[in-house]
N, C-alpha and C positions, 0 to 999 in steps of 0.2 A: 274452123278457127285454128290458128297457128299460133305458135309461139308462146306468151305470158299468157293468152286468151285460153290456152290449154287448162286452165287451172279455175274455170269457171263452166269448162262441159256439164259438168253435174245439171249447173244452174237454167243451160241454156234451152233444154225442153220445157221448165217450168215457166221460163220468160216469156218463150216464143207461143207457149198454149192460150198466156192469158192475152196476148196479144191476138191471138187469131181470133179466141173467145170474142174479142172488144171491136175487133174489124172484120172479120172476115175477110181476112187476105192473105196467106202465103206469104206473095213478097215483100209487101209493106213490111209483117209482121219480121222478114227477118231482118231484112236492111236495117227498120230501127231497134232490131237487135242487136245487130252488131257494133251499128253505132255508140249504143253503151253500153257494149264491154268495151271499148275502144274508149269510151271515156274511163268506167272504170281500171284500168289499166293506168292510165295516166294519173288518178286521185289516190289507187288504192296501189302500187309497186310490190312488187313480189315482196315478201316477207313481213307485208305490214298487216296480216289478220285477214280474216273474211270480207268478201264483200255483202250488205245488207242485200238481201234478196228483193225485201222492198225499194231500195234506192234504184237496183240495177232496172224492175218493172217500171217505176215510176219515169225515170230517165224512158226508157223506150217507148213509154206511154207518150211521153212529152215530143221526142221524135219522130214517131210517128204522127203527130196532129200536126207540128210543123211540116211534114213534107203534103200532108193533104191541102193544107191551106197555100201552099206555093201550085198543087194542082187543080185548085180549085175550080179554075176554068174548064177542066178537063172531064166531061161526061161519065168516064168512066170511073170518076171517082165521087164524082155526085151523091151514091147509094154511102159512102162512108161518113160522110161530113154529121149524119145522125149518132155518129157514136160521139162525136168531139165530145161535149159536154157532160156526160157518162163517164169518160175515159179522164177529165180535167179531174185533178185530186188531192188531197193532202200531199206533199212529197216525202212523208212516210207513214203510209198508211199500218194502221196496227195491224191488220191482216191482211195476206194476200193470197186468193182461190188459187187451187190447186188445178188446172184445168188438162192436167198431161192425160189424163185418161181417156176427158174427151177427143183430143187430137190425137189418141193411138188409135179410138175406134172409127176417127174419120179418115185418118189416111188406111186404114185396113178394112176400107169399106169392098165389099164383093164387086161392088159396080168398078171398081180398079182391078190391072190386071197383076197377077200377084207379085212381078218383079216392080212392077212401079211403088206395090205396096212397101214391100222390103227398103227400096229406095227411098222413099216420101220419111216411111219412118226413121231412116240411117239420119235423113239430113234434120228435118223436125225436130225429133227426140233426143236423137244422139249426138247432135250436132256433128256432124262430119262434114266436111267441105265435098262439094259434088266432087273434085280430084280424088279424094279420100276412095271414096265411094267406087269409083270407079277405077281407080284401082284394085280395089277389094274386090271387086265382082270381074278385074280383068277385061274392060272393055274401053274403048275413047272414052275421054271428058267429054268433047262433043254427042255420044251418044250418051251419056247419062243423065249430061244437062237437058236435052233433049227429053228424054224418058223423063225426066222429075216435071217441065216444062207441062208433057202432057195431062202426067198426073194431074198438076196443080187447075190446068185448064178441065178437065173432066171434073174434078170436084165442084166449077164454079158452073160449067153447063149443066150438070142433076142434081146441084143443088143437094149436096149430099151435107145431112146436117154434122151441126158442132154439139154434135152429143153423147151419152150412153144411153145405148139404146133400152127400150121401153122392156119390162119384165122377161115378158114370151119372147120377146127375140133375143132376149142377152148370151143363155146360151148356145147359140148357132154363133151367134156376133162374136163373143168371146174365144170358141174353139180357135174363130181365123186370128185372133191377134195373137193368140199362144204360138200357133201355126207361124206366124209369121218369125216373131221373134226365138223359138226354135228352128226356124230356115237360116236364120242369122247366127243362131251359134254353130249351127252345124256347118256354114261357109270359115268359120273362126275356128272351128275345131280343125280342120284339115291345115292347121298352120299360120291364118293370119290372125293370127292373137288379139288385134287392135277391134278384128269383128265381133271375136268370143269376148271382150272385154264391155263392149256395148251392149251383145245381150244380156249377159248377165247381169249389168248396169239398168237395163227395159227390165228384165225380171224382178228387181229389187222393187223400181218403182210400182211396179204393178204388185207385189206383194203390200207393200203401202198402202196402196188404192182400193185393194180387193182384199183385207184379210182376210175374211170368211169362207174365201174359194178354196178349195183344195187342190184342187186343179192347178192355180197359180203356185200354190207351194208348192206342189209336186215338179214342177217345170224349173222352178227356183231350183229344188232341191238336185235335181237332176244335172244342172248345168254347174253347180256347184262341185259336185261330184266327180263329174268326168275331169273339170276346170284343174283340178286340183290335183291331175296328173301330168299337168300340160310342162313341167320341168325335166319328167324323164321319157316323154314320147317322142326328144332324139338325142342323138346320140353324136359330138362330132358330125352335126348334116344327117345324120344317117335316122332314119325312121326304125325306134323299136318297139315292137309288138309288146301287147297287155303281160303277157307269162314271162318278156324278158325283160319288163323296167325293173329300174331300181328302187323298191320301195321306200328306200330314206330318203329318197326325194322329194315324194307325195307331201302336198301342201297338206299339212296334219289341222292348219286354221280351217282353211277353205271343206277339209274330210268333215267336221266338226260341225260348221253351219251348214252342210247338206242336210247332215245326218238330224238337226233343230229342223230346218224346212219340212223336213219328211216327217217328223213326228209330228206336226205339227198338221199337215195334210193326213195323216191317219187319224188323228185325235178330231178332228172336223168330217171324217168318214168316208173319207176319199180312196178309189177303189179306180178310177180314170185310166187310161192312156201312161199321163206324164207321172199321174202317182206309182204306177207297175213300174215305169221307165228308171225311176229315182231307186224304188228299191234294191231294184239288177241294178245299178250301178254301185249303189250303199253295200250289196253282196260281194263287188267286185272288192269292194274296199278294206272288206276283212280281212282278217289275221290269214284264213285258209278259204278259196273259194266252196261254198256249197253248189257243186255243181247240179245237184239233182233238184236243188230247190231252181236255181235260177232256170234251169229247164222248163223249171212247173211254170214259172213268171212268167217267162217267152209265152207256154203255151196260153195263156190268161189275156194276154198282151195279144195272143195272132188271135184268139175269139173277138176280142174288142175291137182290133184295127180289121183285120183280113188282110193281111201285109203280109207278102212271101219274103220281103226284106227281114219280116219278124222272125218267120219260118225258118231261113237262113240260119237266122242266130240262136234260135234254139236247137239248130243243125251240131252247130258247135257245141255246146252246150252236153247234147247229148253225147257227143262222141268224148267228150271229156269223162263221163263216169260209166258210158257203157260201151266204149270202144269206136274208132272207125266206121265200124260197118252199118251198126246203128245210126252214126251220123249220116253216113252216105244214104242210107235208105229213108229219112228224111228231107235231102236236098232232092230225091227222083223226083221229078213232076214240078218241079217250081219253075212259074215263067219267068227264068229272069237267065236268058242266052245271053242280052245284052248288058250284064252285071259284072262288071269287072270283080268284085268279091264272091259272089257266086262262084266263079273258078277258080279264085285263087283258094276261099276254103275247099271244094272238091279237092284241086290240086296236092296239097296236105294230109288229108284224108289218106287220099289215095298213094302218096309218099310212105306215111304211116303204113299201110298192108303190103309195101315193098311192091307195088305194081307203077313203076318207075317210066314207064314209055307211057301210059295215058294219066298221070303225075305231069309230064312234060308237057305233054297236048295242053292239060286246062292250064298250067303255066302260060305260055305262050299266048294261050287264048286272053289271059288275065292280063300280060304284057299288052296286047294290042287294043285294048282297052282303057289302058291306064295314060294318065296326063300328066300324071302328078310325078317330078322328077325323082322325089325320093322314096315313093311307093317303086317306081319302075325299078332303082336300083335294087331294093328289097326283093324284088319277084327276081330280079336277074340273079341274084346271089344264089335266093331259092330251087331258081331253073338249073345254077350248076351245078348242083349238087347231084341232082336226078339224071341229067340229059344224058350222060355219058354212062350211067348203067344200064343192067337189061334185067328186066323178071326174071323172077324166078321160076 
């Protein structure tokens, strides 16, 4: 959606869920989506109040059955024509189901492979236009329309249902849709803003949907958290690290409702992944960091995951209250050669003990690994400070 239609994203996973709910279609569901926001737009103009969440379903409900009865003829539309009468309704119904939660655990079904997942849910949920999307993720339109295309077709060959899944599986089910919508802010965290704004947007709903998970708060609280430094991690273009932002920057609203998610995920007994995740970030957020406790976190966090990316960070961590050498003798033995961060914290480290020429190597090593324009110039600033001296 572009333009005025921007102003109705919120709405347009809630519309487009109850419409899959009612067909079982994908595209049906969103073409006469958009259709009425396109009408809304036209009845309701910028500044004139909300539009009725019922009128806008109701409208799509009503589009949708007119384009099946123009395809009537048409076999593959044969299996729809059972919802018409179901779907025909007051045109403003006094309630209207909430069906986005179904449509996050069906596009984040396992039987999808996980970029499609990502995708399915960007355009579904978050409404983003396939261009959107594929910008964000950096690849042709043509490939992502393609990828979302597959998706949609794979859902309708295994028949993968429009539900939340049954007890015993929910949490397996649920780990992958946190999983997903944490792939999505961490693509949004490296800079495209418009990504981290949608997850965070997928996290709120699903704190809606799921009170009683702590899990979900904890991922809330999490994204919240980090989010809420997102005014001082540059600088003039320039990428600056956690020790050198400006803290009168930090969104003090955004620090705030992290810090309610997470009490909120503890107060329900939540001890997870995302809940350990929230609280290092909520640590970062203090007045002074406690480097020894968030060590402890990390280490709690690498029990839970087995992640050497964990390891890493408590690499830091350590080397923060008990010196370099400590940290470095935490990164020995981690597989991650082909980890662009991996070297660049060795490289530091090792800056720090004054050992200046293998400083440079993991620089370099860390350069030749990095994509990202304003990390590279970071590491280059980094690399010249060291290259040109010699050990001691």
């Amino acid at each position: 959606m572009t333009g005025d239609e921007e102003r109705f994203r919120e709405q347009w996973g809630r519309v487009v869920a109850v419409l899959i709910g009612t067909f079982g279609n994908f595209d049906l569901a969103e073409e006469a989506a958009q259709e009425a926001f396109a009408a809304a737009v036209e009845r309701w103009p910028a500044g004139r109040g909300p539009v009725p969440t019922g009128w806008l379903v109701t409208t799509a409900r009503h589009r949708a059955i007119d384009r099946i009865r123009r395809d009537r003829t048409l076999a593959s539309k044969v299996h729809l024509l059972a919802a018409e009468e179901e779907a025909e309704g007051p045109v403003e119904p006094p309630t209207i189901p909430d069906e986005r939660l179904e449509l996050l655990f069906m596009c984040c079904h396992p039987a999808l492979a996980i970029e499609s997942q990502v995708a399915l849910t960007l355009r579904s949920l978050g409404g983003l236009s396939t261009r959107e999307i594929a910008r964000s993720f950096l690849v042709p339109e043509a490939t992502m329309a393609q990828r979302l295309v597959r998706a949609k077709r794979k859902i309708q060959a295994a028949a993968i249902p429009f539900r939340v899944p049954p007890p015993e599986l929910l949490p397996e089910r649920l780990a992958a849709v946190l999983a997903v919508v944490y792939l999505v802010f961490n693509e949004g965290f490296g800079g495209r803003d418009e990504l981290a704004d949608e997850a965070i947007q997928l996290g709120r709903a699903l704190v809606d949907l799921l009170p009683d998970e702590p899990e979900v708060h904890g991922l809330a609280a999490m994204m919240l958290l980090h989010d809420s430094r997102r005014a001082a991690r540059y600088r003039d273009g320039e990428l600056v690290v956690l020790a050198d932002q400006d803290r009168s920057l930090w969104d003090a609203s955004r620090i705030g409702a992290g810090r309610s998610e997470l009490d909120r995920a503890v107060g329900l007994g939540g001890d997870g992944p995302y809940v350990l995740q929230a609280r290092i970030a909520a640590a970062h957020a203090a007045d002074a960091s406690d480097w020894a406790a968030i060590a402890d976190l990390y280490a709690d966090l690498a029990v839970r995951t087995g992640s050497p990316v964990v390891e890493l960070n408590r690499a830091v961590a350590v080397a923060e209250y008990a010196g370099p050498e400590a940290g470095l003798a935490v990164l020995e033995g981690l597989p991650l050669e082909g980890y662009r961060y991996f070297h660049s914290t060795r490289a530091e480290l090792l800056k720090r003990l004054g050992r200046t020429t293998a400083s440079a190597a993991s620089y370099r090593r860390a350069l030749a690994l990095t994509e990202d324009p304003a990390e590279e110039r970071l590491l280059r600033g980094r690399l010249a400070e060291v290259e040109d001296r010699t050990d001691d």
